[in-house]
SELUM-786683 format. One record per residue (C-alpha): x, y, z; residue number from 1; residue in three letters. Coordinates in steps of 0.2 Angstrom, whole numbers, plus 5000, padded with zeros to 4 digits. Example, Ala and Ser with C-alpha at 12.3 -4.5 7.8 and 13.67 -1.06 7.14 Angstrom:
SELUM-786683
- X|Y|Z|seq|type
- 5062|4978|5039|1|ala
- 5068|4995|5036|2|ser
end
This chain:
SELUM-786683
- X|Y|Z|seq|type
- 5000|5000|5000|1|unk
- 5005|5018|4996|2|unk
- 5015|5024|5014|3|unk
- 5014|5044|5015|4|unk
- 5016|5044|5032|5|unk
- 5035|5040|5033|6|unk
- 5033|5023|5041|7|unk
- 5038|5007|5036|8|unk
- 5023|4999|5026|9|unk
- 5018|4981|5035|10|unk
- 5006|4975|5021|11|unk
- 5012|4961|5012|12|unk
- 5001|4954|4999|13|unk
- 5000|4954|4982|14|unk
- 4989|4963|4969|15|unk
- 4977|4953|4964|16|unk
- 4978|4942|4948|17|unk
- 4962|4932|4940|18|unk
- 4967|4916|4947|19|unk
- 4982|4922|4957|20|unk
- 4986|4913|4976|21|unk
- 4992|4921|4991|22|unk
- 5000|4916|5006|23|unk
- 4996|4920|5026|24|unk
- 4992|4911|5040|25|unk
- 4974|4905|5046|26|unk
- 4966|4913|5059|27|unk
- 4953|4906|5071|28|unk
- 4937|4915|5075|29|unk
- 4937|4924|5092|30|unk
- 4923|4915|5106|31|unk
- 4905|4917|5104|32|unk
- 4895|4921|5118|33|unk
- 4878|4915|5119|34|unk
- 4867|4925|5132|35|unk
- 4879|4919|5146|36|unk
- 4873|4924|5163|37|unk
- 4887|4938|5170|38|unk
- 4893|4943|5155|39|unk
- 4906|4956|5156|40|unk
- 4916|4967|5145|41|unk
- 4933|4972|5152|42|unk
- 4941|4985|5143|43|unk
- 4960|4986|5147|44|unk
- 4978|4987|5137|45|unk
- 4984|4971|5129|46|unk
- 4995|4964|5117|47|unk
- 4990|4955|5103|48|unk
- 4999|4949|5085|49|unk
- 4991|4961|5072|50|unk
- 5006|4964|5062|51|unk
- 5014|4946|5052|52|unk
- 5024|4935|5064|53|unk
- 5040|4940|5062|54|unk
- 5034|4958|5070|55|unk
- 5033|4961|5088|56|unk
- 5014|4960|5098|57|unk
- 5007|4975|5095|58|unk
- 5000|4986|5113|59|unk
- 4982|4988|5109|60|unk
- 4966|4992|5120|61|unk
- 4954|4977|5119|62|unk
- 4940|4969|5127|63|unk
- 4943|4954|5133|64|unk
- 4958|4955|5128|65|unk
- 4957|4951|5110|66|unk
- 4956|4963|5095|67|unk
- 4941|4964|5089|68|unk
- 4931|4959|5104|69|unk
- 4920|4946|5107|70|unk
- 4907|4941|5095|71|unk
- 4890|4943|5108|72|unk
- 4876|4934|5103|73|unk
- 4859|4932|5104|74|unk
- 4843|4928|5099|75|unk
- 4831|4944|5093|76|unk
- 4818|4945|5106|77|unk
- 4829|4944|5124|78|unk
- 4835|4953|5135|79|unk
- 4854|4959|5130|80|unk
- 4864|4961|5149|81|unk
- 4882|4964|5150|82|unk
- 4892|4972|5164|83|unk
- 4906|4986|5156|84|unk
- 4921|4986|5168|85|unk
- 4934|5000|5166|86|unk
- 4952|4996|5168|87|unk
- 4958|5009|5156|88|unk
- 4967|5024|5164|89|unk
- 4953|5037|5154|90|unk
- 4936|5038|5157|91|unk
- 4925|5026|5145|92|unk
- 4907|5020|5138|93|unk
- 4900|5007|5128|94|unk
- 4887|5013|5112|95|unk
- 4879|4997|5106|96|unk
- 4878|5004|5086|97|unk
- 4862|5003|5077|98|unk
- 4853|4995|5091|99|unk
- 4836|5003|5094|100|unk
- 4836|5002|5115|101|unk
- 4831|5015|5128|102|unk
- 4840|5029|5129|103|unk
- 4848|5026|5146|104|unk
- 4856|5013|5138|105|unk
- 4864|5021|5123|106|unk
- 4881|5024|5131|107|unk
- 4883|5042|5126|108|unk
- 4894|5050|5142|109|unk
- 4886|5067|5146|110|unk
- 4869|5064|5136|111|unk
- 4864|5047|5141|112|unk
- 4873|5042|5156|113|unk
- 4890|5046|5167|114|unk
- 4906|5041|5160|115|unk
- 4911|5026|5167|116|unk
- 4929|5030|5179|117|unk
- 4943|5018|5180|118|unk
- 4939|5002|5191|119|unk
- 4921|5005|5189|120|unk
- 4908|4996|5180|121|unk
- 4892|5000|5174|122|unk
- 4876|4988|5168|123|unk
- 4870|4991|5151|124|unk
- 4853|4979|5149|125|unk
- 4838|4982|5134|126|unk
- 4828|4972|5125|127|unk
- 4835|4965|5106|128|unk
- 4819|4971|5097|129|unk
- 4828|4969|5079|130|unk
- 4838|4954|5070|131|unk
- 4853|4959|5062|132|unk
- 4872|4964|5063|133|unk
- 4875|4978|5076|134|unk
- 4893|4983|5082|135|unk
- 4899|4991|5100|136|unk
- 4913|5002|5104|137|unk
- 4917|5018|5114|138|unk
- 4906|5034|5113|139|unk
- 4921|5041|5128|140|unk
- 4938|5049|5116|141|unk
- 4931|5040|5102|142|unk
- 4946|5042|5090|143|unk
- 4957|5037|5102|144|unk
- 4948|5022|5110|145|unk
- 4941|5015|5094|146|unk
- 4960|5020|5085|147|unk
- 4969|5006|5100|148|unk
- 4956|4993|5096|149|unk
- 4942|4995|5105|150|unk
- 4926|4988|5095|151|unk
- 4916|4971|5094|152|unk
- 4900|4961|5087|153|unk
- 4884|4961|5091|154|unk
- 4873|4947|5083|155|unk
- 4855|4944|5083|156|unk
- 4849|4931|5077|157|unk
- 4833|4927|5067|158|unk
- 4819|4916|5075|159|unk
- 4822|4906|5057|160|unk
- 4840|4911|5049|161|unk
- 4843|4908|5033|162|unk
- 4851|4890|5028|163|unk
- 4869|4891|5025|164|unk
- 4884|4880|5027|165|unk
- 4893|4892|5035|166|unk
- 4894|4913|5041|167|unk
- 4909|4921|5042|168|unk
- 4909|4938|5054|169|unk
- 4922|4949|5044|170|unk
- 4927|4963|5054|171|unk
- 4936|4977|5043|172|unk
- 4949|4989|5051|173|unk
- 4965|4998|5050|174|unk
- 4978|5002|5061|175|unk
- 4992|5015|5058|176|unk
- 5008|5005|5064|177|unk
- 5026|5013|5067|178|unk
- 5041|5003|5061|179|unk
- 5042|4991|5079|180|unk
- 5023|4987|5074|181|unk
- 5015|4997|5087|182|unk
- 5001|5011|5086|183|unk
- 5008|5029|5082|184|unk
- 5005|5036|5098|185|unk
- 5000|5054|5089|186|unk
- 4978|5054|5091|187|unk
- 4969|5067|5084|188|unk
- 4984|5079|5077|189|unk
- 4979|5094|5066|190|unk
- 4980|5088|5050|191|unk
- 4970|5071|5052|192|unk
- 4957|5080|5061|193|unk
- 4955|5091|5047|194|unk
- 4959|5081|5032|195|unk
- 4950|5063|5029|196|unk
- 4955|5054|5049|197|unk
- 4966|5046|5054|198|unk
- 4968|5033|5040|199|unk
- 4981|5018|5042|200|unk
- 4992|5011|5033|201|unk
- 4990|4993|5038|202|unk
- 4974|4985|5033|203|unk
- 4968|4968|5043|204|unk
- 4951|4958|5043|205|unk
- 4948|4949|5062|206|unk
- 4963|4957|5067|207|unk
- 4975|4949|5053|208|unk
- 4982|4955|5037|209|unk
- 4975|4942|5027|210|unk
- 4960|4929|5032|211|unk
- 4961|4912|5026|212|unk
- 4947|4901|5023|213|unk
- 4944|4884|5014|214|unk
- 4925|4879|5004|215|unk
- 4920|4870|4993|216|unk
- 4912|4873|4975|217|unk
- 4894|4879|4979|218|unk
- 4896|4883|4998|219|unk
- 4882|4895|5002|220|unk
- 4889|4909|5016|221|unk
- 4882|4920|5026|222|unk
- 4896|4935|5028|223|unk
- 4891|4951|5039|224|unk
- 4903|4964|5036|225|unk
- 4908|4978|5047|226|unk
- 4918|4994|5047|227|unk
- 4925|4998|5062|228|unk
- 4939|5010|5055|229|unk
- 4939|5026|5061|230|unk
- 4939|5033|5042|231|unk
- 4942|5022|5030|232|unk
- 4929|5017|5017|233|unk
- 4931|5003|5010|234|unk
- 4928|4999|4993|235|unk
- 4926|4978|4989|236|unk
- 4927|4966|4975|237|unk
- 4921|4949|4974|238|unk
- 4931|4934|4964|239|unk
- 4926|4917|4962|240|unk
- 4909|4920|4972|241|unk
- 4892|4926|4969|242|unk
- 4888|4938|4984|243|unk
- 4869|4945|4987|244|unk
- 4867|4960|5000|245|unk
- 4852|4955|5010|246|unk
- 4853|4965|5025|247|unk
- 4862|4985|5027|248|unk
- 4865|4992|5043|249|unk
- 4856|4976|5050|250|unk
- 4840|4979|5042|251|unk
- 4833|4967|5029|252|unk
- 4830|4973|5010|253|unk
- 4815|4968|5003|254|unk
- 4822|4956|4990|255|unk
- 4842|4952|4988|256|unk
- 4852|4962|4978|257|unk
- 4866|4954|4967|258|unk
- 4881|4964|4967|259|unk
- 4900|4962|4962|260|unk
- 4907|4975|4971|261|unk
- 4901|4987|4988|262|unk
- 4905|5001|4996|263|unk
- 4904|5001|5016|264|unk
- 4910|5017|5027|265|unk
- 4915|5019|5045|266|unk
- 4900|5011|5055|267|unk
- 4891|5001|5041|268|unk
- 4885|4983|5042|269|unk
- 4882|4972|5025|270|unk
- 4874|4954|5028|271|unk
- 4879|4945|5012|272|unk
- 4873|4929|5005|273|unk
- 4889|4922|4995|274|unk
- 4889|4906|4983|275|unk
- 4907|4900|4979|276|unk
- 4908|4899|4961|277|unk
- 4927|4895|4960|278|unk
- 4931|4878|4952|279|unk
- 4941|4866|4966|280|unk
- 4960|4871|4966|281|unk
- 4958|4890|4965|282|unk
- 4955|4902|4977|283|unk
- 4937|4912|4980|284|unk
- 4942|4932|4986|285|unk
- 4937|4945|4993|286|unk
- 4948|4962|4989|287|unk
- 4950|4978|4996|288|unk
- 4951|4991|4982|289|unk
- 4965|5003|4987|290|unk
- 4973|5017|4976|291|unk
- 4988|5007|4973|292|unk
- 4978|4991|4969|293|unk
- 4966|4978|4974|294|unk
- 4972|4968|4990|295|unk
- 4966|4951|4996|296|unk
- 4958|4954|5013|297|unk
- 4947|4936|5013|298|unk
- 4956|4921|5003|299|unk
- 4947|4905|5002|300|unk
- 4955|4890|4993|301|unk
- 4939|4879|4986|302|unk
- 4942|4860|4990|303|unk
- 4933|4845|4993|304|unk
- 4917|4839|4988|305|unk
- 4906|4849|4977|306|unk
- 4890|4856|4984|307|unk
- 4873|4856|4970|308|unk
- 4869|4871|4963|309|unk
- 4856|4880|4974|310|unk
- 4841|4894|4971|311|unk
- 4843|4912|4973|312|unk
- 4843|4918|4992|313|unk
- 4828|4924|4998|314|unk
- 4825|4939|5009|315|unk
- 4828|4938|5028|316|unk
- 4811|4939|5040|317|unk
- 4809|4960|5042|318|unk
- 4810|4968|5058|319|unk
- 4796|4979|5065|320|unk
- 4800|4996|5059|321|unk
- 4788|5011|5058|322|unk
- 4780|5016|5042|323|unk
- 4788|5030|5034|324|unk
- 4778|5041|5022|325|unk
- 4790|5055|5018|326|unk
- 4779|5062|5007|327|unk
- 4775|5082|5017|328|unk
- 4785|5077|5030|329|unk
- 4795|5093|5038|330|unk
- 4813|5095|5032|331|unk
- 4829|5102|5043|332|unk
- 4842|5103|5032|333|unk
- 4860|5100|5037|334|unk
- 4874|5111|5028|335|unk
- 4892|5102|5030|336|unk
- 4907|5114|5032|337|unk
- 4926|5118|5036|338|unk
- 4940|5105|5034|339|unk
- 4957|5110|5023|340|unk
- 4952|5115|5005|341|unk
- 4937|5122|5008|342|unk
- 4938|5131|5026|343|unk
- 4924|5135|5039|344|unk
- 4912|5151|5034|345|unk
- 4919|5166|5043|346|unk
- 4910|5165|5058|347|unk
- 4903|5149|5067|348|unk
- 4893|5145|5083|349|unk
- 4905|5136|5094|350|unk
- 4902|5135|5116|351|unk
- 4887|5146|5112|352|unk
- 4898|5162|5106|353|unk
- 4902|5166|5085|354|unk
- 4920|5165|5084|355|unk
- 4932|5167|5069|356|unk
- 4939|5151|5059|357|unk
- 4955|5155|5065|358|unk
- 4949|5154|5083|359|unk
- 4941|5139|5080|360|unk
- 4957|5131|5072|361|unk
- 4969|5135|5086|362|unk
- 4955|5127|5098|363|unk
- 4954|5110|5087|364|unk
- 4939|5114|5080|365|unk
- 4938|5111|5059|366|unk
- 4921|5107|5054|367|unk
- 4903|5113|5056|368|unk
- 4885|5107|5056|369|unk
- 4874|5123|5049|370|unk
- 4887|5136|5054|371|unk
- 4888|5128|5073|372|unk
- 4904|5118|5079|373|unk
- 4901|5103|5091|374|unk
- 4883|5099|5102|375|unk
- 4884|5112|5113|376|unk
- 4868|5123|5115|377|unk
- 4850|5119|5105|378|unk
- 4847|5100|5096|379|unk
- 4848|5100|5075|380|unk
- 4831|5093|5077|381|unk
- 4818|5094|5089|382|unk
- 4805|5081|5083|383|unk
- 4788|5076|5093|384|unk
- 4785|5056|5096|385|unk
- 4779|5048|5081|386|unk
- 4784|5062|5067|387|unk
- 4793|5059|5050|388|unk
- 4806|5073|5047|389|unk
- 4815|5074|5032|390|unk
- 4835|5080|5033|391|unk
- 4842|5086|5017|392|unk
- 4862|5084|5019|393|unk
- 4874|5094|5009|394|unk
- 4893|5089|5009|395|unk
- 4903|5108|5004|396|unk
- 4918|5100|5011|397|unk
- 4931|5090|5001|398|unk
- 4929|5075|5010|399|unk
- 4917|5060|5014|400|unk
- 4908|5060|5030|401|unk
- 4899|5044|5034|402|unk
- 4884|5053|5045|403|unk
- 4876|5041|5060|404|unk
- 4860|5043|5071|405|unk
- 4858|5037|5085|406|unk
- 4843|5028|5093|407|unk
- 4832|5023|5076|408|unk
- 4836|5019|5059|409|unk
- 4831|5030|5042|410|unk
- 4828|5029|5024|411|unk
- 4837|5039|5008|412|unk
- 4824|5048|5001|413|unk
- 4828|5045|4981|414|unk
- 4820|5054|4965|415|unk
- 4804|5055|4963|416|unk
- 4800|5051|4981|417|unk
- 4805|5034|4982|418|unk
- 4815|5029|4997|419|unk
- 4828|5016|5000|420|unk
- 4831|5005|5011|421|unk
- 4831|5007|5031|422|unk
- 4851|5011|5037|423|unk
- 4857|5018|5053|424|unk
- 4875|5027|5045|425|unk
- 4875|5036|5028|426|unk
- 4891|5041|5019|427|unk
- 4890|5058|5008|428|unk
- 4905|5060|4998|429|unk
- 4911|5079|4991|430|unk
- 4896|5088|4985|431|unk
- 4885|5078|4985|432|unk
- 4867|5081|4993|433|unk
- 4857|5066|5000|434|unk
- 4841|5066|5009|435|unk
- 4837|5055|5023|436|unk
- 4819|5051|5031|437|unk
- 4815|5044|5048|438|unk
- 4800|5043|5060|439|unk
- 4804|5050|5077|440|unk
- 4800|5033|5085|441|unk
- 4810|5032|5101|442|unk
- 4810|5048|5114|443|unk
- 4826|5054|5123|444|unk
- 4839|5066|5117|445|unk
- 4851|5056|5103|446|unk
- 4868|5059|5094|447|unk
- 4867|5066|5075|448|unk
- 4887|5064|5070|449|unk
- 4898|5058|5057|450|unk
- 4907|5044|5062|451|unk
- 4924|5048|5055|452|unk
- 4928|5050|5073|453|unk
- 4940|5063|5069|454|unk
- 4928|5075|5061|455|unk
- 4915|5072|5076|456|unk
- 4928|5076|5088|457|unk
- 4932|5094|5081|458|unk
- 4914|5099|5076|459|unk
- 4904|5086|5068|460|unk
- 4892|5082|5082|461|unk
- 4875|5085|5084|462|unk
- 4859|5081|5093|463|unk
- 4841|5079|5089|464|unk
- 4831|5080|5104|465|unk
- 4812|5066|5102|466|unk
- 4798|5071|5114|467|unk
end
């Protein structure tokens, strides 16, 4: 991969050919917990071998100490319960992503609930009202504590999956490593905060450079994909597999969609159905698009005994989500501003008081929602239970903001008011103005941010406030 960082670059894979083979070592799955009694999630330092063997462990923040996490799991309908115990030496939260649970719950520190201090705990419990893929990571120094590794899986099992022969849960990160292999100690420095992130320069999948798998011919997979990079979009190719998207952000389509690449921001799920197509003794892939090429990130040699051709997937169960007419809803639009290239407007709303862009650089602060930096003072949206409002967002800035809310899911309003399908996180790309549509469904005051965590943290945050 293209270094512009001045460290050494750790990747060590090879452009992708048609039929080309690569090497790496298999990785085994982190455990699966299945609504064990006591669960707890103890986040602390730990040491773990991201880099190739060769390299020494790498000094990560983890939960149980493993990067990613533990895969939770569950079936849709129970009662989720896990106990968050502190051992870092900062202040921290869990925010259970894309899960639509009481407010209390949603582990936002100073909104929903008190940062949880060193060597205490706190119980997060709610109700799994939707099937589906959900992450959880650190709403507390988000860049920071997301940057050291701190992120996991939520499952949520259907009351009838789909049949597969096997799911692969394919957590995508990256990690910007110094020549000894260990995390640039440097968070949140001026020009990441005000250009794309901070964007790595060593890719991994599970917490490895390169996954390896083995299928055979006609294996049908389940994969749910997640981002839990703190800016990178990821742009993926499929080789020697058929792959349907059947569920975004956790939320079913109405009907699966064949695709041969996608696109999946900071914070985004895809639930994939894949067939291996690859004939025995070649590799099925999955690559990472990059600007220097196309890297393996998935590699599954196809062996043993063919499996019959089956039907097309069908469309998971829906969950119960409200009904959206968008049609005369009220809109609030959202202006996107600031970040190098493009600059803040000359005066913005920052601590309650207009200050100059200059002022607002030297206080870290390079972006603005609607000429306001950051969440202090009135919500973006103040919305009554049970109304539809409609938020036009325009991206001024020369770079891609993958925009989240918290607490309930939306929809793209699409020409000729047509809607897409039900998401939680949305990227807009430069210049670009998309519409999103959601019904006010669950009360309590809710983050509105981009999840490039460096954006949020110097003015990308904002609140809509459901009552």
């Amino acid at each position: 991969m293209a270094n512009c960082e001045g460290k050494m670059d750790l990747t060590r894979r090879e452009v992708l050919a048609l039929a080309g083979g690569l090497a790496g070592a298999q990785v085994v799955p982190g455990p699966v917990w299945a609504g064990e009694p006591g669960r707890v999630l103890t986040a602390a330092p730990a040491e773990v071998q991201l880099a190739p063997g060769d390299f020494p462990k790498t000094r990560v923040w983890s939960y149980g100490g493993q990067v990613p996490g533990p895969v939770l799991r569950q079936r849709q309908g129970e009662m989720f319960e896990a106990r968050l115990v502190n051992g870092l030496e900062q202040e921290t939260t869990v925010h259970w992503h894309g899960v639509r649970l009481p407010n209390e719950m949603d582990g936002v520190p100073g909104m929903t609930q008190a940062a949880v201090r060193r060597g205490e705990s706190f119980d997060y419990r709610f109700a799994l009202r939707d099937a589906g893929t959900f992450w959880y990571h650190p709403h507390a120094n988000s860049l920071e504590q997301i940057s050291r590794g701190l992120a996991g899986v939520l499952v949520v099992d259907e009351a009838e999956p789909p049949e597969v022969d096997a799911e692969e849960i394919l957590v995508l990160d990256d990690w910007r490593l110094t020549e000894d292999a260990q995390l640039h100690p440097e968070f949140g420095n001026r020009h990441d905060m005000s250009h794309a992130g901070r964007l790595g320069n060593y890719i991994t999948v599970n917490g490895a450079g390169e996954l390896r798998r083995s299928y055979p011919k006609g294996a049908r997979l389940r994969v749910r994909l997640v981002n839990a990079a703190t800016a990178r979009v990821f742009r993926l190719v499929f080789q020697g597999m058929n792959a349907s998207v059947v569920a975004l952000d956790a939320m079913p389509l109405e009907a699966p969609e064949r695709i041969e690449q996608v696109e999946i921001g900071p914070a985004q799920r895809v639930d994939l159905i894949v067939d291996i197509t690859a004939e025995t003794g070649e590799e099925a892939i999955i690559g990472s698009v990059e600007r220097d090429g196309t890297y393996a990130t998935v590699s599954m040699s196809v062996d043993g005994a063919e499996q019959a051709v089956r039907e097309a997937p069908q469309a998971l169960p829906p969950n119960d989500l409200p009904v959206l007419e968008a049609e005369g809803a009220r809109q609030v639009p959202l202006v996107m501003e600031g970040g190098a290239m493009r600059g803040l407007p000359e005066r913005v709303i920052w601590q309650g008081s207009k200050m100059e862009a200059r002022a607002l650089y030297e206080a870290g602060q390079f972006w603005a929602f609607n000429g306001q930096a950051g969440m202090d003072g009135e919500p973006l949206i103040q919305a009554a239970l049970g109304e539809t409002v409609r938020v036009p967002m325009e991206n001024r800035t020369a770079f891609s903001h993958s925009m989240h809310l918290h607490g309930q899911h939306f929809r793209e309003v699409l020409p000729e008011g047509r809607v897409g399908p039900w998401r939680d996180t949305l990227v807009i790309h430069p210049n670009e103005t998309r519409e999103i549509a959601f019904v006010a469904e669950n009360p309590g005051d809710w983050m509105f941010h981009c999840h490039m965590a460096a954006h949020q943290m110097s003015g990308m945050m904002n609140w809509i406030r459901i009552t």
